[in-house]
C-alpha positions in Angstrom: 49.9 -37.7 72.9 51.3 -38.1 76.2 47.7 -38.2 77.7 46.7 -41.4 75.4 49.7 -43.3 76.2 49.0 -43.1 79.7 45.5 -44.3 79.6 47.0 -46.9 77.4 49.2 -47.9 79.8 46.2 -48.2 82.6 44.3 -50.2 80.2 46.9 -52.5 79.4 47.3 -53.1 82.9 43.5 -53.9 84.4 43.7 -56.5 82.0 46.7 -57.7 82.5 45.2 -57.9 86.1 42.1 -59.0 85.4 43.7 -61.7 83.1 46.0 -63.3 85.7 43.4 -63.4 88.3 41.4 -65.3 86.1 44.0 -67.9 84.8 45.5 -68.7 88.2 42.8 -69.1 91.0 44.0 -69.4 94.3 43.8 -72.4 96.1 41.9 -73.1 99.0 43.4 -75.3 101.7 40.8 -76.9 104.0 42.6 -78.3 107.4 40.2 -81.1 109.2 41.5 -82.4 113.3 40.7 -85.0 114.0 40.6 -86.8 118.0 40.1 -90.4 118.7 40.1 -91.6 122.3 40.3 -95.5 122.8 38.2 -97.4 125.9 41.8 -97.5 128.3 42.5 -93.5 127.7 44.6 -93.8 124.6 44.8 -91.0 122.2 45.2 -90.4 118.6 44.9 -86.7 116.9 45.5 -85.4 113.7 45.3 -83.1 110.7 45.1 -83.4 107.5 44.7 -80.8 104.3 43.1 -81.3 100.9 42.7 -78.2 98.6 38.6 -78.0 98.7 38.2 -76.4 94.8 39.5 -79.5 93.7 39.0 -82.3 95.9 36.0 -85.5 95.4 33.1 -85.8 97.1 34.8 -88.4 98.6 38.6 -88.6 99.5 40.0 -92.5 99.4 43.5 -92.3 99.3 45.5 -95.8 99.8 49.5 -97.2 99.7 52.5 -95.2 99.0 53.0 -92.8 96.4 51.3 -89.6 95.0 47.5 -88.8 96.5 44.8 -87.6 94.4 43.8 -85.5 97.1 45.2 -85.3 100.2 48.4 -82.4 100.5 49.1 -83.5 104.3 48.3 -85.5 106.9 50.1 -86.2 110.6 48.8 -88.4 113.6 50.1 -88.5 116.7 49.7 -91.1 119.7 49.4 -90.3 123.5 49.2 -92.9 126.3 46.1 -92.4 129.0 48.6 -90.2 130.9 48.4 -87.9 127.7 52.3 -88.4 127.4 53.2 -88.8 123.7 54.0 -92.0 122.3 54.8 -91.3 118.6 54.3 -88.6 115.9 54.1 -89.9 112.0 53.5 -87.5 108.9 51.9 -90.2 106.5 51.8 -87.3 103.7 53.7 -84.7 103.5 53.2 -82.3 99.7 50.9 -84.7 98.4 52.7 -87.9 98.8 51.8 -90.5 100.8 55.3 -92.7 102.9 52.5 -95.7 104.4 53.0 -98.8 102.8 49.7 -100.1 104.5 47.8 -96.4 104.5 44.3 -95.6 104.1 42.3 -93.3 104.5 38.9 -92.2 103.8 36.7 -88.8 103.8 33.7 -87.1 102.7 34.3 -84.2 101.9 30.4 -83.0 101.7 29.5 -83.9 105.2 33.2 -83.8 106.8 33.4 -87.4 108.3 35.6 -89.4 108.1 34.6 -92.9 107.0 35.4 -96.4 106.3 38.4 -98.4 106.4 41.2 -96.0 107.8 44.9 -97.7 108.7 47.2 -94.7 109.8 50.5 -93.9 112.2 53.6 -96.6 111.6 54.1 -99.8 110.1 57.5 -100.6 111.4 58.8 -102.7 114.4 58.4 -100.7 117.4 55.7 -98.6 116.1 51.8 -97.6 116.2 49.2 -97.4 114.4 45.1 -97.0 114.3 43.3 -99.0 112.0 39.5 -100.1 111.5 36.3 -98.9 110.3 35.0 -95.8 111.7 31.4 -96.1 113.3 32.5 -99.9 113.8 35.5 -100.7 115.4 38.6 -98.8 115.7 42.0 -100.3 117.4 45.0 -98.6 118.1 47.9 -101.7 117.4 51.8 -101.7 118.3 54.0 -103.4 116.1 57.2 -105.4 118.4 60.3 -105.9 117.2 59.4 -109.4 116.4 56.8 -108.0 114.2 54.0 -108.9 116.3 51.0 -106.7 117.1 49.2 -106.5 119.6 46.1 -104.3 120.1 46.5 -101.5 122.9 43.5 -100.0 122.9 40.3 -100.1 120.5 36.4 -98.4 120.9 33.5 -98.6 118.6 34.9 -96.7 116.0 34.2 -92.7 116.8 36.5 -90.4 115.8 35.8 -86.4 115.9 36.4 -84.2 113.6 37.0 -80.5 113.4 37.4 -78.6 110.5 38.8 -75.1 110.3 
């Protein structure tokens, strides 16, 4: 008797197991860097996450709010002397604080592309926005709420994935 309720006991467990494995897959987080150097030695890197079981072909995530996609994404800013200018985390657990973000990826061929507008929005702060393989400008709001454009090239960006 004793011998039966122990194998019943094993049993019960593998599929216990077995059954919990199956309902909750783990996710898995892809992190992409990203580096884009402007013409005067101005610098913009970031990272962003998406989970990659359940992200589009293509990621287009725009305004404020929840993403469909994207978990994460920072940017920081460095001036041609590589000191830092500014640091933004435009997502942060899936939920996107840029009024005027966007923000576009393929997630099939790991480029970024299109229209992308990320970093600040404010008075006083920066941000690079453009189309990538076209033109990409890195833009500093003043207090007055002009902008001016600091630094721009033909719209590379690099991308590393990890």
């Amino acid at each position: 008797m004793q011998r039966i309720f122990v194998q019943l006991v094993i049993v019960t467990s593998l599929a216990l197991s077995l059954l919990l494995t199956s309902i909750a897959p783990a996710a898995e987080a892809m992190t992409v860097n990203f580096t884009w150097q402007g013409n005067q030695g101005y610098l913009a890197t970031g990272t962003f996450n998406y989970d990659e079981k359940t992200a589009p072909a293509i990621l287009s995530e725009k305004g404020v709010g929840t993403t469909q996609a994207l978990e994460s994404l920072t940017v920081s800013f460095a001036d041609p002397s590589n000191h830092p200018i500014k640091t933004y985390n435009t997502i942060n657990d899936g939920v996107s604080t840029g009024k005027y973000f966007q923000f576009n990826f393929n997630t099939m061929t790991q480029d970024i592309i299109g229209s992308i507008d990320i970093g600040g929005e404010l008075p006083g702060d920066i941000y690079l926005k453009g189309t990538v393989d076209t033109d990409l400008s890195l833009i500093q709001v003043f207090d007055s709420g002009a902008e001016k454009i600091v630094d721009s090239n033909s719209g590379t960006i690099v991308i590393q994935s990890n």
